[in-house]
C-alpha positions in Angstrom: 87.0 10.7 56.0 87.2 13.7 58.0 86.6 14.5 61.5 83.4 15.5 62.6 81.7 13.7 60.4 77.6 14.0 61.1 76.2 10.6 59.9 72.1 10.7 59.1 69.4 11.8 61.8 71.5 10.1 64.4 73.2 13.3 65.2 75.9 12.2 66.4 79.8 12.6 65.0 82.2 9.7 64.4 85.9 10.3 64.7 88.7 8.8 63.5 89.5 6.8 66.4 88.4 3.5 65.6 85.8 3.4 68.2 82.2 1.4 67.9 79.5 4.2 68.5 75.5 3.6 68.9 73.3 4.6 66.2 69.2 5.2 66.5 67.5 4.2 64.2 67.8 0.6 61.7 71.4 0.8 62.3 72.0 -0.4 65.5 76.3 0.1 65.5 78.5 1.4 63.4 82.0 0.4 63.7 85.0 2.3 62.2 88.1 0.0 61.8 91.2 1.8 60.4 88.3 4.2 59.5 86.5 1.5 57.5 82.6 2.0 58.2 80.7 -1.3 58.7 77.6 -1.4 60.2 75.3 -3.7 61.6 71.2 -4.7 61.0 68.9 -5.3 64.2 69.8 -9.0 64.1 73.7 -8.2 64.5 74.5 -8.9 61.2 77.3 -6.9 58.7 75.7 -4.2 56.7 76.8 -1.8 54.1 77.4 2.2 55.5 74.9 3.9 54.3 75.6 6.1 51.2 75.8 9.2 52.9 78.8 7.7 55.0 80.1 6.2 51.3 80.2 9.3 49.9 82.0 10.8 52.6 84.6 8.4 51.9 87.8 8.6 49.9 89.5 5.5 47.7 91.3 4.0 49.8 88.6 3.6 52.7 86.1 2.3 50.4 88.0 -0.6 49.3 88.5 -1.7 52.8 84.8 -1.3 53.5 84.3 -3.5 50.8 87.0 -6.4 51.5 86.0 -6.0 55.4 82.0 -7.3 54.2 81.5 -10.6 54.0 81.7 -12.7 51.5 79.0 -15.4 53.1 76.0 -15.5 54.4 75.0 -17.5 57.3 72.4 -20.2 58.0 70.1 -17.3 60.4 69.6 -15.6 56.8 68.9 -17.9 54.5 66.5 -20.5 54.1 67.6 -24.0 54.4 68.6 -26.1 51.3 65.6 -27.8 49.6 66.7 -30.1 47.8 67.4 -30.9 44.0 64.1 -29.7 42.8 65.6 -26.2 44.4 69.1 -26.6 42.7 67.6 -27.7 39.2 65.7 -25.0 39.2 68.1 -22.5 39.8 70.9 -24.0 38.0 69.0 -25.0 34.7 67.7 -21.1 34.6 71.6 -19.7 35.2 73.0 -22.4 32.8 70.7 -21.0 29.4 70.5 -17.5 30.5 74.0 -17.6 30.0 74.8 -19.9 27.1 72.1 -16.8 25.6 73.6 -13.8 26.3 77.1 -15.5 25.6 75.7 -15.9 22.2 74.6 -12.3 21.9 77.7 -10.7 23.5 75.3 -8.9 25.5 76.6 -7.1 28.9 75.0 -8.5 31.4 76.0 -10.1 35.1 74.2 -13.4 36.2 74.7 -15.0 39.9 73.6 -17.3 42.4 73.1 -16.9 45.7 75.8 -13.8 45.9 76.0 -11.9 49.3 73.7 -8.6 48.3 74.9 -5.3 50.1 72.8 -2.0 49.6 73.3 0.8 52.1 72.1 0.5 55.1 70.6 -2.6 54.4 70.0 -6.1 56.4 72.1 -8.3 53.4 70.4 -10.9 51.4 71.3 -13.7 49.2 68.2 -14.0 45.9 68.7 -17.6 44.2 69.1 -15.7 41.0 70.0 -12.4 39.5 70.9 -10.1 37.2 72.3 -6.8 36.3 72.5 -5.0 32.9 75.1 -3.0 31.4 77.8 -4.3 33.6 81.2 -6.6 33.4 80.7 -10.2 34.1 83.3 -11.3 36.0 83.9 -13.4 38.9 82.2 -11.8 42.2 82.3 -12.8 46.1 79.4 -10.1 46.8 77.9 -7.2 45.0 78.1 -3.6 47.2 75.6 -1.4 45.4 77.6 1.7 46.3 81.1 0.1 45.1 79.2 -1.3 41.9 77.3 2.1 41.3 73.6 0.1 40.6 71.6 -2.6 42.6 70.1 -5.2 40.6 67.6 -5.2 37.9 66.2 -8.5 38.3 66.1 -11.2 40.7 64.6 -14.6 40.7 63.4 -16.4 43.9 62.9 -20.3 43.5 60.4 -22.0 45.9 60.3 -25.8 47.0 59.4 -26.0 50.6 59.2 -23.8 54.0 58.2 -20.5 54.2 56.3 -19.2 51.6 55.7 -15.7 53.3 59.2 -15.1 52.6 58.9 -15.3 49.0 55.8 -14.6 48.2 55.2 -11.5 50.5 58.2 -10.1 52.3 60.4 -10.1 49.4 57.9 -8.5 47.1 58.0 -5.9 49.4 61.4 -5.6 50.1 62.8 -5.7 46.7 59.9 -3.0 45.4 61.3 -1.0 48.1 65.0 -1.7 47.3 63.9 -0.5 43.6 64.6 -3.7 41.7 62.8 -3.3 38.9 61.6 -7.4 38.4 61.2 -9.8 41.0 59.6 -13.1 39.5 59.4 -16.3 42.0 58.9 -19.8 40.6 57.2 -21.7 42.5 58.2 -25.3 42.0 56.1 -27.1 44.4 53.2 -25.7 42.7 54.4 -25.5 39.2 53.4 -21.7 39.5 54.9 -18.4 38.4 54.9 -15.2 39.7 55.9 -12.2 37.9 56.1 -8.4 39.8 57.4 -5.3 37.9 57.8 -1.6 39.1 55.0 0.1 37.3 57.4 3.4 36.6 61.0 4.1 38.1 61.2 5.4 41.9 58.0 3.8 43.0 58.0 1.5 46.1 55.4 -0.9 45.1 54.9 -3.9 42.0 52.2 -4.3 40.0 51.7 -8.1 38.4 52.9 -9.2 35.5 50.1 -10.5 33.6 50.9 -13.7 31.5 50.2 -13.8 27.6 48.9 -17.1 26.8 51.1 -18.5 29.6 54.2 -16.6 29.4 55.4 -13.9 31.7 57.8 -11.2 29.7 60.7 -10.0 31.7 61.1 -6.6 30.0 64.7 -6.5 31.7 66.1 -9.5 30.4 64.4 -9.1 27.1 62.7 -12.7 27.0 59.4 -14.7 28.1 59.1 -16.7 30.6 56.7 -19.6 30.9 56.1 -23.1 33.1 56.7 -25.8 30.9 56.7 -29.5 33.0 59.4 -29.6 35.6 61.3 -26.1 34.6 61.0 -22.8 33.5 61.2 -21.7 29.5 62.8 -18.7 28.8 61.8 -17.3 24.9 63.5 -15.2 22.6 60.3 -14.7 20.3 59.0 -17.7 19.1 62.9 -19.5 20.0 63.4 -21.5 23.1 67.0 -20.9 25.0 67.8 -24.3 25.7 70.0 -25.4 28.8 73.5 -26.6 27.9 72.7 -30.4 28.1 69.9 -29.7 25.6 72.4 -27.9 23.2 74.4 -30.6 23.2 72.1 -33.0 21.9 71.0 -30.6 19.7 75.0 -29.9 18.1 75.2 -33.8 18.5 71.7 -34.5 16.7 72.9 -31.7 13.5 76.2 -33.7 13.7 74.9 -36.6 13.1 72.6 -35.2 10.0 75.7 -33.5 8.3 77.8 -36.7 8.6 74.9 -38.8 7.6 75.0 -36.1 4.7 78.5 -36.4 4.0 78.4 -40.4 4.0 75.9 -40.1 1.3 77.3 -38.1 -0.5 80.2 -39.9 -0.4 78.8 -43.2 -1.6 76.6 -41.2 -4.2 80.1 -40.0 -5.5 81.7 -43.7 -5.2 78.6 -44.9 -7.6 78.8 -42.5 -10.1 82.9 -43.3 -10.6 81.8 -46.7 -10.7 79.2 -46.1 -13.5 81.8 -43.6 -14.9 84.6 -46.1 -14.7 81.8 -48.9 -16.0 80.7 -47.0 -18.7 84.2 -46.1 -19.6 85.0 -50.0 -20.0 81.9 -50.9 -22.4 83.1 -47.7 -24.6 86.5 -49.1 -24.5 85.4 -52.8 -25.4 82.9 -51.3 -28.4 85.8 -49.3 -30.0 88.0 -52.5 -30.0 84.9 -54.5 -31.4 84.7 -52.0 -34.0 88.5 -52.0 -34.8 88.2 -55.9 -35.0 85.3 -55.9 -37.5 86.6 -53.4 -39.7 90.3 -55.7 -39.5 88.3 -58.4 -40.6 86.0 -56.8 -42.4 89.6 -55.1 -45.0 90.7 -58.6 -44.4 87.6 -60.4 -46.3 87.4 -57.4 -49.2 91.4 -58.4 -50.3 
């Protein structure tokens, strides 16, 4: 980065000295650390640089911004565990979504709980997400800016606490961070909600409307539905099932084709024994017949 840099309406220039300057605005420091840009949100907590001060950036710098981020969030912004109703939920939905996509060798990057750093953003932590088109490997945090896309869905599960959070703040800040679909599963309620950006660059959701109780997630190609304890996610009329649920299903067609086998087997073993049965009878009428006609030759001499 060079010197002289002007950063946003702050108008003010960071050098290359490693020294903390102050910031107007939603950024409230910046602090440049072997000339490694990490800023802070309101509350004093690590932020992405803003894109204009990632661009600005060569290489080199940006992969120390990145390793410099944290990889953990703490307890002041989060909420605080709920329980097993909480982890089911978010587990069950992780654990099918990708046994499916698995299956269909489709691109696509599924977390929990990751560390979520867009520019110049307070960072956040959604139970669930996902992002298309990408590799899915092993990730302590997702930087929008080293990534080169923010998410395309994201999945808040519900138990206990603040509702607000969920059901109002984050419909609004994830419309304004242009996530595309935000649904949040209410588990204490049974209840799902579905939002959707209406067309790309807006700021605001419109509802999903559910179709004879199912809620269809355009991004991850499926529909979505309330079923008992857990969500159901369809492909068409097929339900992805959960990999405890496969397994009884691989275990219950294992069963049927050794059952199938085992008959087949005995039906095999019975007809060698007729085989082998009839065989003897044929065997014992031709030497009846030889002994007749012997005795028969022996009465005509």
């Amino acid at each position: 980065m060079s010197e002289g840099l002007k950063l946003s309406a702050a108008a003010i220039q960071l050098s290359q000295g490693g020294v903390p300057v102050v910031l107007t605005g939603s950024i409230v420091s910046v602090t440049l650390c072997d000339m490694a840009a990490i800023s802070l949100s309101p509350q004093g907590f690590p932020m992405a640089p803003s894109q204009e001060v990632w661009d600005a950036l060569n290489a080199e710098e940006r992969a120390r911004v990145v390793a410099e981020l944290p990889n953990e969030i703490t307890d002041a912004e989060i909420a605080m565990p709920e329980g097993d109703r909480h982890f089911q939920a978010k587990s069950r939905t992780l654990d099918a979504l990708r046994g499916y996509y698995a299956r269909q060798h489709r691109r696509i990057y599924l977390a929990a709980e990751l560390p979520i750093y867009y520019p110049a953003e307070p960072r956040f932590a959604p139970d669930l997400l996902a992002v298309l088109d990408v590799e899915d490997h092993q990730r302590d945090k997702w930087v929008v800016s080293a990534e080169g896309k923010g998410l395309d869905w994201v999945m808040e599960v519900h138990v206990g606490g603040d509702r607000k959070k969920d059901a109002e703040r984050n419909v609004a800040r994830y419309a304004r961070l242009g996530i595309p679909e935000y649904f949040l599963y209410d588990r204490a309620r049974s209840q799902l909600f579905a939002h959707r950006l209406p067309v790309p660059n807006t700021t605001a959701y419109s509802p999903i409307v559910p179709q004879h109780g199912r809620y269809e997630s355009r991004v991850l190609g499926l529909e979505v539905e309330v079923a008992q304890d857990r969500l159901r996610f369809f492909a068409g009329t097929a339900m992805l099932l959960e990999s405890d649920e496969l397994i009884v299903r691989l275990e219950q067609m294992l069963d049927q084709v050794q059952q199938r086998a085992e008959d087949e087997a005995r039906r095999r073993e019975e007809e060698t024994r007729l085989r082998e049965q009839e065989t003897r009878r044929r065997e014992e009428a031709e030497r009846e017949v030889a002994r007749l006609r012997e005795e028969l030759d022996r009465l005509k001499r």
